[in-house]
N, C-alpha and C positions, 0 to 999 in steps of 0.2 A: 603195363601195370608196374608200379612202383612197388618192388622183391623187398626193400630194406628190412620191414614190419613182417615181414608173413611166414607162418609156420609148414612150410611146403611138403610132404611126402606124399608119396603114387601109393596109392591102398592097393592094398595084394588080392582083394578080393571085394565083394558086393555083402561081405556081411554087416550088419547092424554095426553104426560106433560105439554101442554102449559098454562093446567087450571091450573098450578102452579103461571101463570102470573096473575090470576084476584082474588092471594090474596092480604092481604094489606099488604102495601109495610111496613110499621115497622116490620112485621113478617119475611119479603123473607130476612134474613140476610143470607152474602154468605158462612155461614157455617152450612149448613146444612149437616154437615162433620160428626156427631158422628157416631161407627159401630156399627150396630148392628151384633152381632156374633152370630150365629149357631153354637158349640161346633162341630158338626161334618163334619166343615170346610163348612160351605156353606155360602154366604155373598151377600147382595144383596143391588144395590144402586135406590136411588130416586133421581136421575138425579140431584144431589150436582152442577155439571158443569152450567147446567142451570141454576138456583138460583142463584148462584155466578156472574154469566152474566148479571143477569135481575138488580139483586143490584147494580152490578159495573156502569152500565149503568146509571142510576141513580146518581150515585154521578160523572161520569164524565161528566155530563147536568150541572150540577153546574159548575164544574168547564170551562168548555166552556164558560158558562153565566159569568165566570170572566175574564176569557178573551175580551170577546165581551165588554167589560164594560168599558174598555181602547176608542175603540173607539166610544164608544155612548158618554164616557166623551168629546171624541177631537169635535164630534160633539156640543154636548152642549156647551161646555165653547165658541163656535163661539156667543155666545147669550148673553156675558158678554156686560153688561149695558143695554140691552133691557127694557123698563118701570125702569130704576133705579135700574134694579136687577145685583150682580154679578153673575156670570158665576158660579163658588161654589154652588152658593144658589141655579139657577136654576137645577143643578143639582141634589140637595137634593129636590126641592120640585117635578122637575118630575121621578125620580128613586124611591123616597118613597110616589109618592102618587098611583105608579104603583104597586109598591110591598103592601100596603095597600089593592088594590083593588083584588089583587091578594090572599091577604089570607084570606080575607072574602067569597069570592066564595071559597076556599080551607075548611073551615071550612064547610061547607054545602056538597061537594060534596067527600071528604075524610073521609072513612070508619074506622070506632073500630077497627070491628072484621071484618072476614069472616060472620060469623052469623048472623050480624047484616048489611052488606052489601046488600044496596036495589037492585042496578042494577044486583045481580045475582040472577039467577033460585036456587030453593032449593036444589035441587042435587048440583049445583057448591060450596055452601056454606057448604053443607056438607063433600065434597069433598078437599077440600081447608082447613077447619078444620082438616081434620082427616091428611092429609098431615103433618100439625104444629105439632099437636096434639103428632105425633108417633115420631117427631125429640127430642122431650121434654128429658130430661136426668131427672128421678127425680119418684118420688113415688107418688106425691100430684097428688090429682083427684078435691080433693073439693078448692071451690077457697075463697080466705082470702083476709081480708081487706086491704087496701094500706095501713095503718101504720104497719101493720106484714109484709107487703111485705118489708116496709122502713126497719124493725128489719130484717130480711130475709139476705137484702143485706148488711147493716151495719156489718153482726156479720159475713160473707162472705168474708175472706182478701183475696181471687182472686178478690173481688169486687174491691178495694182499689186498688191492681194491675194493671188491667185493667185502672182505673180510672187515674192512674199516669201517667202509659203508653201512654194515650192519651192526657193527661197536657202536659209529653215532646213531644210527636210528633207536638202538632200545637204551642206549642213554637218555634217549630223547623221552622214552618210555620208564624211566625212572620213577615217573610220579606214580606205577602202578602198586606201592610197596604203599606209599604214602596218601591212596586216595581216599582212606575213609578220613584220614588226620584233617586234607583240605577240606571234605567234605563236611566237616565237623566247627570249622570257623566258620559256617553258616547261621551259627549260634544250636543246633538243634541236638537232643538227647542222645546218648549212645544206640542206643534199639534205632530211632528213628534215622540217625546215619549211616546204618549199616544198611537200610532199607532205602534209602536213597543213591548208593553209591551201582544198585544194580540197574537203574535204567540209562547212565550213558552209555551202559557196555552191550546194552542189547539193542540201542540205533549203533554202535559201532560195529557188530557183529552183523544189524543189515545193512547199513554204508557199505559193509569190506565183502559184502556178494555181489552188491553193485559193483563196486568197483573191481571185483572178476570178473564178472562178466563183461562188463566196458573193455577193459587190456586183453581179454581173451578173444573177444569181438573184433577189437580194432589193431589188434596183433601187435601193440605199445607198450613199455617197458617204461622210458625215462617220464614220458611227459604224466605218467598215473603217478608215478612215486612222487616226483615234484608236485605235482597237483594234492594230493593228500599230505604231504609235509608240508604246505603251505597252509594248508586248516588247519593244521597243530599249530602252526605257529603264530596265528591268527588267534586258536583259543588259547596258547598261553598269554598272549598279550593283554587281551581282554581279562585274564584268570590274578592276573599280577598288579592290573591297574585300577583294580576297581573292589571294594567290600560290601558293594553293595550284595544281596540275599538271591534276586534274582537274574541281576546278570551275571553272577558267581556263578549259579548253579548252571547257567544258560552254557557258560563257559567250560566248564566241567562236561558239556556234552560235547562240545565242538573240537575240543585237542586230542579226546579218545579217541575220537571218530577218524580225526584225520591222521594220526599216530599209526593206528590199525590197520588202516587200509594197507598199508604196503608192506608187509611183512612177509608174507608167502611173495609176492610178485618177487622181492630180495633172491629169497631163497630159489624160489624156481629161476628165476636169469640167471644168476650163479652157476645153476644144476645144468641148466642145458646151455650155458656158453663154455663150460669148464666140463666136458664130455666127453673127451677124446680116449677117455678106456675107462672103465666102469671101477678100477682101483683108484683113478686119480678123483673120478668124479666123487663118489665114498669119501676121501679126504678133504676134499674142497666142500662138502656137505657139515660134514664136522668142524672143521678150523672156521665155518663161516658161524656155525651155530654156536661153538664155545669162544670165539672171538666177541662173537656177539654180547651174549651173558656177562663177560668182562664190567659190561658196561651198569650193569644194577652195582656191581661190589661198589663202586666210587660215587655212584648214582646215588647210596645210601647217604653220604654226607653232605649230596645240596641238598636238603631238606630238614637242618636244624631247628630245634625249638625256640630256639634265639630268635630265628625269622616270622615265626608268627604273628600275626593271620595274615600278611601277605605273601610269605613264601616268594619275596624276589630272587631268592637267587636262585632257586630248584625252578620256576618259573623262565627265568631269563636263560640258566643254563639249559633247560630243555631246548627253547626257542633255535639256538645259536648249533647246539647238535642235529638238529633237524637244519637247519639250512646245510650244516657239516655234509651230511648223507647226503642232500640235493648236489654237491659239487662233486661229490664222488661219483654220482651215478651219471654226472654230464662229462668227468673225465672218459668214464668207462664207455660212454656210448661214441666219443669221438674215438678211441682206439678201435673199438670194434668198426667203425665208417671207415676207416683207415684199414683195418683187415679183410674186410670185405674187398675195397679196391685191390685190394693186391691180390687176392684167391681171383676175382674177374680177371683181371690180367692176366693172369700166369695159366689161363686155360679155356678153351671154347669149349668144352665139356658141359655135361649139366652138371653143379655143384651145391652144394651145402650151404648158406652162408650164416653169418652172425645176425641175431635180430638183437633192435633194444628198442 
């Protein structure tokens, strides 16, 4: 059997996978794909598909929740001038005095570790541990400070990789500031665009389950992100070259869709090929997600009013960042085929290796 794709660990026991679900969720990244190989061809999985699902799930709740946000806005802005306020404002004070309230209770009820997770019994924590624990690629037992973790991933240029790789994909994701604006050169009323702009984000949201499940399935990393940055790029094309009403709109579904899909896959390959002590993986988690962000700040200025209604350059720029991300993720997957050769070689042991 061909190791390269597969998420391999020995289960410590006969209980249910699902106690996979009551770890924390920073750990369940949907590549819990490394193999472990048995030299004398034997290979055994820990339910990678599952993990991948539970993750995906997870970031397609977000994106639903932006969907839905189009029309909570149409609803609010009916409230423009109530007590003197605009409609804007009250949207800013009741959307962030929700999401305020919301991460203070997140704070209190959102777990470290396993180990340190109250609502589980001791066996689940121990359990849920040793799960993480055996996906680990790496030799560290003893755990080090967070500024060695920071030098860990700094000196790491898969780090750096990763980290670009997800700068261009949500550059690539820039139009998500600016979708009610395109959605609005359809010619249609304020109310009715904001009520529009919520159904490509809910086929995006079930596109990007599909598409966990498929990479958690087939234990694939490169050829899902390609594949999904390839349908963005196909709906900006389509989004930049044409004013027509209906294959605008058509197009408006097809670049969410495929923008979307790969954004946890990002992050989870990142989480579990950058593993090797749970200080560095923390850092490589961060630098990947604020590296990322970077990309709305500059993001903001393909998208001028000067360009309207076809939005070539915030179109054509997204297009070019999304092939950007595709070459990164094929740099990273030939390094890791190259590291993998070299961990076979250097040992008939059973061992760990890289998936992508």
């Amino acid at each position: 059997m061909d190791s390269k794709h597969h998420a391999t660990v020995e289960p410590i026991d006969e209980k249910p996978a699902v106690v996979a679900h009551l770890d924390d969720k920073s750990e369940l990244g949907p590549d819990k794909h490394a193999a472990a190989v048995d030299y004398t061809g034997a290979e055994r999985k820990n339910d990678p598909e599952e993990i991948a699902l539970v993750r995906k799930i997870d970031w397609r709740l977000m994106i639903l929740a932006t969907g839905f946000s189009g029309l909570i806005a149409a609803a609010v802005f009916q409230m423009d001038g109530l007590r003197g306020i605009a409609g804007w404002r009250w949207l800013f004070i009741i959307e962030g005095a929700a999401t305020a309230l919301v991460a203070i209770v997140g704070f209190f009820m959102l777990p470290n570790t396993p180990l340190t997770t109250r609502w589980l019994t001791p066996r689940e924590r121990e359990l849920a541990n040793a799960r993480m624990e055996r996906d680990r690629i790496g030799d560290a037992t003893e755990p080090v400070s967070m500024m060695e973790g920071l030098k860990q991933a700094c000196r790491d240029k898969r780090c750096w990789l990763f980290v670009l790789m997800q700068n261009f994909h949500l550059s690539a994701c820039s139009f998500n500031s600016f979708f009610p604006t395109v959605v609005k050169t359809l010619g249609f009323s304020t109310t009715v665009t904001l009520v529009l702009t919520c159904p490509p984000f809910l086929f995006a949201g079930a596109a990007g389950i599909a598409t966990g499940w498929s990479s958690g399935r087939m234990h694939e990393r490169t050829w899902h992100i390609t594949g999904g940055l390839l349908v963005a790029v196909v709906g900006f094309v389509i989004a930049a070259s044409t004013l027509n009403t209906a294959g605008r709109y058509v197009a408006c579904f097809i670049f969410p869709v495929g923008a979307y899909s790969v954004n946890s896959v990002i992050i989870g390959w990142a989480s579990s090929t950058l593993s090797q002590t749970k200080e560095k993986k923390a850092v490589v988690l961060a630098m990947t997600n604020v590296g990322g962000q970077i990309g709305y700040i500059y993001g903001a200025y393909l998208w001028p009013d000067t360009d309207k209604p076809r939005y070539g350059i915030g179109f054509g720029a997204s297009a070019g960042f999304a092939l950007l991300s595709i070459a990164c993720a094929w740099v990273i997957r030939g390094m890791l085929i190259k590291e993998n050769r070299r961990l076979k070689s250097s040992t008939n042991e059973r061992i760990m290796l890289y998936g992508y």
